[in-house]
C-alpha positions as a Markdown table, in Angstrom:
| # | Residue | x | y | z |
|---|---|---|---|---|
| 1 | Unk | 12.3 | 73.3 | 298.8 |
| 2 | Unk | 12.0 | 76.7 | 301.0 |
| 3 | Unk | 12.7 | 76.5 | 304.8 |
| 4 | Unk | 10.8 | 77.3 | 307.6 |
| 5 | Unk | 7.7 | 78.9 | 305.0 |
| 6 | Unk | 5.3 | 76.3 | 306.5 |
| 7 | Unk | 3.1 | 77.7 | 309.7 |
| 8 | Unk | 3.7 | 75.9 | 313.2 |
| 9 | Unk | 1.4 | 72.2 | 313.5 |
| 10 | Unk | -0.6 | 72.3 | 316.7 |
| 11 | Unk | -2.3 | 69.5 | 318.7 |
| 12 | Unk | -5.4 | 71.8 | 318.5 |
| 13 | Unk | -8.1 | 71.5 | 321.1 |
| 14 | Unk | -11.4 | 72.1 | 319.6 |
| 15 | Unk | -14.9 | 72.8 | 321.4 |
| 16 | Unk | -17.8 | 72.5 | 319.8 |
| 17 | Unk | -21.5 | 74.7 | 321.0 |
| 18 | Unk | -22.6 | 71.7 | 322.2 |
| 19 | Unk | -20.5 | 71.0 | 324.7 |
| 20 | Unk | -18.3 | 68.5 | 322.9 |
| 21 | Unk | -14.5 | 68.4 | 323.0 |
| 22 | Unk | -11.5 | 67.0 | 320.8 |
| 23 | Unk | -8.6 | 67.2 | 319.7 |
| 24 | Unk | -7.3 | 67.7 | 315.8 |
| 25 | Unk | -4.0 | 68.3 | 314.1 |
| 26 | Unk | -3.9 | 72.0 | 312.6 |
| 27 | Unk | -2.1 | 75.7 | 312.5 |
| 28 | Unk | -4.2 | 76.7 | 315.0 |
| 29 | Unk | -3.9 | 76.6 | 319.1 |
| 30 | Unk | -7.3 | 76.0 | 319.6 |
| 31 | Unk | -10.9 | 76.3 | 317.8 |
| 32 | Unk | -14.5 | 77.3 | 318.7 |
| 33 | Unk | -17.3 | 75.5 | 316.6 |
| 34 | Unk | -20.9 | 75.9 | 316.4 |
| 35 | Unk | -21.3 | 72.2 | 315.1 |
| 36 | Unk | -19.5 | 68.5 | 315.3 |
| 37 | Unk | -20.2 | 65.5 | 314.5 |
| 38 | Unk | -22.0 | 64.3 | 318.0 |
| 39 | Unk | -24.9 | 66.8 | 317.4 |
| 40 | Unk | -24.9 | 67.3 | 313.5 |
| 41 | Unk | -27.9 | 65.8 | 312.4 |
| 42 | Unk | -26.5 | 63.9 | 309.8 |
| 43 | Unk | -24.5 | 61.9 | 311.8 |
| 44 | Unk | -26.7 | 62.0 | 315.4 |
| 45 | Unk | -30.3 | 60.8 | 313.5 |
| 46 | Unk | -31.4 | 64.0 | 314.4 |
| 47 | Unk | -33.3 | 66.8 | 312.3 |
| 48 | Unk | -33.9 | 70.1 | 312.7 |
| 49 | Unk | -35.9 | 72.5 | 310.4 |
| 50 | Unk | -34.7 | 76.3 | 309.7 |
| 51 | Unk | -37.8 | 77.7 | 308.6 |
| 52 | Unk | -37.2 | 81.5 | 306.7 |
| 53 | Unk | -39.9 | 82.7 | 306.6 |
| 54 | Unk | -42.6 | 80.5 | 307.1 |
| 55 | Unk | -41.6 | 78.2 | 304.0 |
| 56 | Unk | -42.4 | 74.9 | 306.3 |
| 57 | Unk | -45.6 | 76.1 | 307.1 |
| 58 | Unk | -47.0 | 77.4 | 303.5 |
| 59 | Unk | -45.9 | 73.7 | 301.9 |
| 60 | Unk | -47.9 | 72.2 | 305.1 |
| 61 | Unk | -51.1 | 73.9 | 303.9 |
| 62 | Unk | -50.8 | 73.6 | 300.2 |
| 63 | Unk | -50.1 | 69.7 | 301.1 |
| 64 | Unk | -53.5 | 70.4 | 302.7 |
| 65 | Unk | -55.5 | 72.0 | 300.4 |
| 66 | Unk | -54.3 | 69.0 | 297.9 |
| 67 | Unk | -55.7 | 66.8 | 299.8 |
| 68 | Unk | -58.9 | 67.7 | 300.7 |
């Protein structure tokens, strides 16, 4: 095997858009992330709805209309 081909292994601190901090094994110093595993909402029970375009709100009033 080659010698010294393999990037240097940090301790990197990570900090996440929430406000969260850890730390990880990786090539880099440190990271900036927009999401982790506190305010994901797979993991926190949370959801949130990106609506392009009014899509949420176009199903809403067919559902509506269906119903009537």
């Amino acid at each position: 095997m080659k010698s010294n081909i393999h990037p240097p292994y940090y301790q990197a601190k990570v900090e996440c858009s929430c406000g969260n901090k850890f730390i990880v094994g990786s090539a880099k110093e440190r990271m900036e992330i927009e999401i982790c595993s506190k305010c994901h909402p797979f993991y926190s029970g949370g959801s949130k709805i990106v609506d392009t375009a009014g899509r949420v709100e176009r199903f809403k009033q067919r559902l509506a209309k269906k119903h009537k």
